[in-house]
N, C-alpha and C positions, 0 to 999 in steps of 0.2 A: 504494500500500500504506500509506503513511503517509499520515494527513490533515493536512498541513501547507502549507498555502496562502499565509502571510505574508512567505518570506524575500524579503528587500530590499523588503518593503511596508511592515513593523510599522513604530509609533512607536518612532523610537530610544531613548527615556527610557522603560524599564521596567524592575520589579524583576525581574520574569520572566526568565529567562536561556534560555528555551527555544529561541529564535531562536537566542544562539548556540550551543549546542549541534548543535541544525538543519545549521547553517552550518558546524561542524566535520565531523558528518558526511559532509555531499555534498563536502567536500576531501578527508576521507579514502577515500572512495570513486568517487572522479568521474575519477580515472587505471586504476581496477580495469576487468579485461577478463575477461569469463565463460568466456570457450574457455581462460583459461591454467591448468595445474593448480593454483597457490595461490589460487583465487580464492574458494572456501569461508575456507580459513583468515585471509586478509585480511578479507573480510567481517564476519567472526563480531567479527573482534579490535574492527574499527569499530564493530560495534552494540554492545558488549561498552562499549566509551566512549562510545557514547551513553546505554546503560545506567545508567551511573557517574554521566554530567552531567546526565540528569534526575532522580536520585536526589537531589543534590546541592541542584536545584530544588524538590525535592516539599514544602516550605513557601510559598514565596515565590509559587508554581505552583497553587498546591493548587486555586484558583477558575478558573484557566485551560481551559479548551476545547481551545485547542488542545497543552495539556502533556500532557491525559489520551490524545488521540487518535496523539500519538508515544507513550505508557508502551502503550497495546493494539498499537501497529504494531510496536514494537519487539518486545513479546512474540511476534507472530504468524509478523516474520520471522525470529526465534533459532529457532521453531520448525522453521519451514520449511527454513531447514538446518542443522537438527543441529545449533545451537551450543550450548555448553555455557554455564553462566550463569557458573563461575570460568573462569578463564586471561586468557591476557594480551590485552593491547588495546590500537588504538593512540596513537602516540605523543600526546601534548598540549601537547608545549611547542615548539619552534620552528617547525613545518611547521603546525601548526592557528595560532600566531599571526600567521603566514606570510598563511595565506589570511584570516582575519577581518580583518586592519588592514593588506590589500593593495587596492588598489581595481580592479585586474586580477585580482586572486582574485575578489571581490564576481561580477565579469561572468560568470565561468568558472563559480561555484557556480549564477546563476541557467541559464544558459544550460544545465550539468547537469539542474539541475530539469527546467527548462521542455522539456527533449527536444528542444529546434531550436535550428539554429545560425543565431547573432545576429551582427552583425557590430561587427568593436574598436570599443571608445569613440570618440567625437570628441572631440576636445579645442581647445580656443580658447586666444587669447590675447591679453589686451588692458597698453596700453605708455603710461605719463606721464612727459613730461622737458620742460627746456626751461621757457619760459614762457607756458603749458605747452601741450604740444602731447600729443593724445590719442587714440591707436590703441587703437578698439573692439574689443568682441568680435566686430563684424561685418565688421571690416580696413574700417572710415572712419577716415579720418585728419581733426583739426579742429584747430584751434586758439582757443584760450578765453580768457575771461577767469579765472572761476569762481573770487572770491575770497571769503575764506573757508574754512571747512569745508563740504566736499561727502562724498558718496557715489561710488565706484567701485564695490564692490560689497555686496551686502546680499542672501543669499539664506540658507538654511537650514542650512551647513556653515558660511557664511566673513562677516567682513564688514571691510570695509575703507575706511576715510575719510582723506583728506586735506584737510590747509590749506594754502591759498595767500595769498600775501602781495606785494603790488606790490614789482619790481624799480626801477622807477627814479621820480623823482616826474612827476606828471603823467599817466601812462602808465596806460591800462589793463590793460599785461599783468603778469602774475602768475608767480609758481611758488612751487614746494611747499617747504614748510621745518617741515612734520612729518607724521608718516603714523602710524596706528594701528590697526592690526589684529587681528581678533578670531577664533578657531579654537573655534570651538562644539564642546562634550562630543559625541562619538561614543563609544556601547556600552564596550565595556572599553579601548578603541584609545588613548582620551586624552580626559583633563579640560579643560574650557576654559581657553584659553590667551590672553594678550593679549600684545602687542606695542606697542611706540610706539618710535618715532624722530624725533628732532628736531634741527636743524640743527644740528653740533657736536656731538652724541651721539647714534652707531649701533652701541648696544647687539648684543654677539653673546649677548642671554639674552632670555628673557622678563621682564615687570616685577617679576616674583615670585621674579624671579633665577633660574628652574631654563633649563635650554637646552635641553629634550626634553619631552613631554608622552605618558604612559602610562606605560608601561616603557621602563625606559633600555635596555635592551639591546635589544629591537625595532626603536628607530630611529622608530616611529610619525610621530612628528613631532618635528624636531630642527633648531635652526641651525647653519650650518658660517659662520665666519667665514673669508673669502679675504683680505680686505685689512681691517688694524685700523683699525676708526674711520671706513673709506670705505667698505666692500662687504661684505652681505652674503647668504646665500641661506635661505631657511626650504621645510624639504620634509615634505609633508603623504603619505604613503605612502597611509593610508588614504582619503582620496579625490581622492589621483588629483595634486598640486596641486604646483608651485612657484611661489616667490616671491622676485625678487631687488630688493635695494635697495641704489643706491649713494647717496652724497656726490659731489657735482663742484663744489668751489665752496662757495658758502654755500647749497644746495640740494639735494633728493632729489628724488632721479627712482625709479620703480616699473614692474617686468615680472612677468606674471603668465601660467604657463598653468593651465587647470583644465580638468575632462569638461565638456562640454556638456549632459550632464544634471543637472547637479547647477549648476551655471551658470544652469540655468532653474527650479531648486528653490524659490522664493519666493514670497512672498503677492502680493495683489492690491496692499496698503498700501504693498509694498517695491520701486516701479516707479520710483523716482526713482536711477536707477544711472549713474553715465557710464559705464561699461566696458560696461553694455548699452546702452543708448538715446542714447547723446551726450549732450554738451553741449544744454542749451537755447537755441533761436534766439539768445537775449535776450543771452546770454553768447560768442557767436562773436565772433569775431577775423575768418578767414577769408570769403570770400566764394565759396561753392561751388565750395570745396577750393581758391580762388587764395589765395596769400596775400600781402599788399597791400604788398610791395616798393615803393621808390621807382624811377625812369626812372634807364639805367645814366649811368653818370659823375657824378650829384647827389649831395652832401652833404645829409641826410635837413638840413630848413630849421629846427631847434629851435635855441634860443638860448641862448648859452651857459649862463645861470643853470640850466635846467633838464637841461641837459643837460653836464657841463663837461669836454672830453677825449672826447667819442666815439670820434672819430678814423674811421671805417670810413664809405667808401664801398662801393655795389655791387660796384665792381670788386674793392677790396683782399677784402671780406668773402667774396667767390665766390671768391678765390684762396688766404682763409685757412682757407675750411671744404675746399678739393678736397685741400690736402694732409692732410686726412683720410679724407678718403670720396670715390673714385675715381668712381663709381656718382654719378649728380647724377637720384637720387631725392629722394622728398620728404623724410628725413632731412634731406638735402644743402641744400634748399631752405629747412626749417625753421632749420638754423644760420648761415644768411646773413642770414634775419629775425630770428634774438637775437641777432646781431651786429651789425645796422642799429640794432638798438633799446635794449642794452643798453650795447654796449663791450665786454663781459666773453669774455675770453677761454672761459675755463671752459664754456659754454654750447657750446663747437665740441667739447672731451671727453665735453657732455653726449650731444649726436644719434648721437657715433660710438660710446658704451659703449651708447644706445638700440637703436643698429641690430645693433651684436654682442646685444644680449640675445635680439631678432627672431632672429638666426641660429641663438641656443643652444635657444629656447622652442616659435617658431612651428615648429606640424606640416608643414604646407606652403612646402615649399624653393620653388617657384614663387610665394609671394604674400611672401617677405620683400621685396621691394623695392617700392614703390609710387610710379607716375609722376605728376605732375599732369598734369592733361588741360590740350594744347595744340592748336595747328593742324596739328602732326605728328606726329599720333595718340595725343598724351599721353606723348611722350617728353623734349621740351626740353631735349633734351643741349647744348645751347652755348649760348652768350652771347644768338642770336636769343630765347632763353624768356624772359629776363629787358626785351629791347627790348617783345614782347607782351605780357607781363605786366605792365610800367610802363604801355603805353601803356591797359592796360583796368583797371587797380585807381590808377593814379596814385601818388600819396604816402602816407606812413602819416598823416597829419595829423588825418585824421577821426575816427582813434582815440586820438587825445593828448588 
């Protein structure tokens, strides 16, 4: 009845408001049941607000196509039942910005439209700690060098860059000691918003000082600080998104989930992502997914100058990361390699606040944990993973 073909296709950035309008309507309408007796009277109220909100438009609209073909459908269907053009109509303020700057409303409204049912959002989640170690959106676990500023993600809603910075001299490995995050304008939900964090200041605002984007009382997008100056979480309502960042140490580490559709919203130019595609060859640590321990009982061979107070062998380091993390997953595995290679305590709070963020983010209760593949079947629960592992990656030496 209505010719409205665009919702959740249009360009976000238009003066036009008829999308939301569109979009208000099928919320207010998309719970209504034709066999109940108020279903005239709720109706009418809803096109009665649609009414209102293209009226509202009919400047901004006026060369629009598809504004004129909701002003005739709108007429057609007041007609069709009886509605009268005064009385009341519904609500517009919490339940309409409910469903526009929800991104589980977004699904509900098309799926409305579109007459068939879709099935829930997917959602991904990809995870950087440590130095640094990098859980994709496709659950690869790597380990990097990547110093620098890189890209984790860059698509049409969100983008996200970090710097890395060498932990110890000599050493190729890295971690992150500033993050900067960008929440592109969506429709009336929220203006673009930026973020940065850097070692020793994690800010609970945005740089612009406000700590919410849209309307403050919606919540749209807003940070909630948990711990002052170490942790905090940024929640993006309208699509779909959280974002947590702690401190551990003189370092940030980053967890992230988002839809999957909107995760693959990006140009052809914006394919250089770590949270999608990994690390490049060129910047691996690891060696298809081993990662390059020394043989158990060795003090890693570096000299004092560059390295002065290590103090960690395999053994102590595999007994100071277990009294964290029970599970001798690749978390597990990842904190016994920045403990071989750093010293740093800090680094063993890093893997276990990592792997809690996995338990809080990731969809799938069965893929938080990830094994390396071993000779018994990719579990290497004792001390034998670390004898196999020495004996096929040898020493870190190659990477000094």
């Amino acid at each position: 009845l209505l010719s409205i073909s665009c919702l959740g296709d249009c360009e976000l950035h238009t003066s036009c408001g008829i999308q939301k309008c569109t979009t208000d309507f099928v919320s207010f309408t998309s719970h209504l049941n034709a066999a109940l007796e108020d279903f005239d009277l709720e109706f009418c109220k809803a096109l009665r607000a649609y009414s209102v909100c293209t009226y509202r438009n009919s400047k901004v609209c006026r060369g629009n196509l598809v504004y004129h073909s909701a002003v005739l459908g709108i007429g057609d269907l007041m007609i069709q039942r009886n509605c009268t053009k005064n009385g009341p109509t519904s609500s517009t303020n919490s339940e309409m910005t409910h469903d526009l700057c929800n991104y589980s409303g977004h699904t509900k409204a098309r799926e409305h439209w579109e007459g068939e049912k879709t099935p829930p959002p997917t959602y991904l989640f990809c995870g950087l700690f440590g130095d640094p170690h990098l859980r994709t959106f496709k659950d690869n676990f790597q380990t990097c060098k990547v110093e620098g500023a890189w890209p984790l993600i860059d698509n049409k809603y969100l983008s996200v860059q970090v710097t890395n910075v060498p932990v110890v001299p000599r050493s190729s490995a890295t971690a992150t000691n500033k993050i900067t995050i960008i929440f592109k304008s969506y429709q009336d939900c929220t203006d673009q918003k930026v973020y940065q964090a850097v070692t020793d200041d994690l800010p609970a605002a945005f740089v612009d000082g406000t700590t919410s984007g849209g309307d403050e009382n919606t919540r749209n997008l807003h940070i909630v600080e948990k711990v002052s100056g170490k942790y905090i979480e940024m929640h993006a309502r309208y699509i779909g998104t959280t974002v947590y960042i702690r401190q551990l140490g003189h370092y940030l580490t980053l967890a992230i989930r988002m839809p999957q559709e909107l995760v693959m919203a990006f140009e052809e130019s914006q394919d250089l992502q770590l949270c999608l595609n990994g690390c490049p060859s060129s910047e691996r640590i690891d060696q298809s997914g081993y990662l390059p321990l020394p043989v158990v009982g060795k003090l890693l061979p570096w000299g004092a100058a560059s390295h002065p107070q290590s103090g960690y062998t395999l053994e102590t380091a595999t007994t100071k990361c277990h009294e964290k993390m029970l599970v001798k997953d690749i978390y597990f595995y990842s904190c016994v390699f920045d403990l071989l290679t750093t010293g740093d305590d800090n680094f063993t709070a890093a893997a276990h606040s990592a792997l809690q963020d996995v338990e809080a983010l990731h969809p799938s209760k069965e893929h938080w944990h990830i094994f390396p593949r071993s000779g018994d079947d990719g579990v290497g629960r004792d001390r034998k993973f670390f004898v196999s592992l020495g004996l096929l990656c040898l020493i870190l030496v190659p990477y000094l």
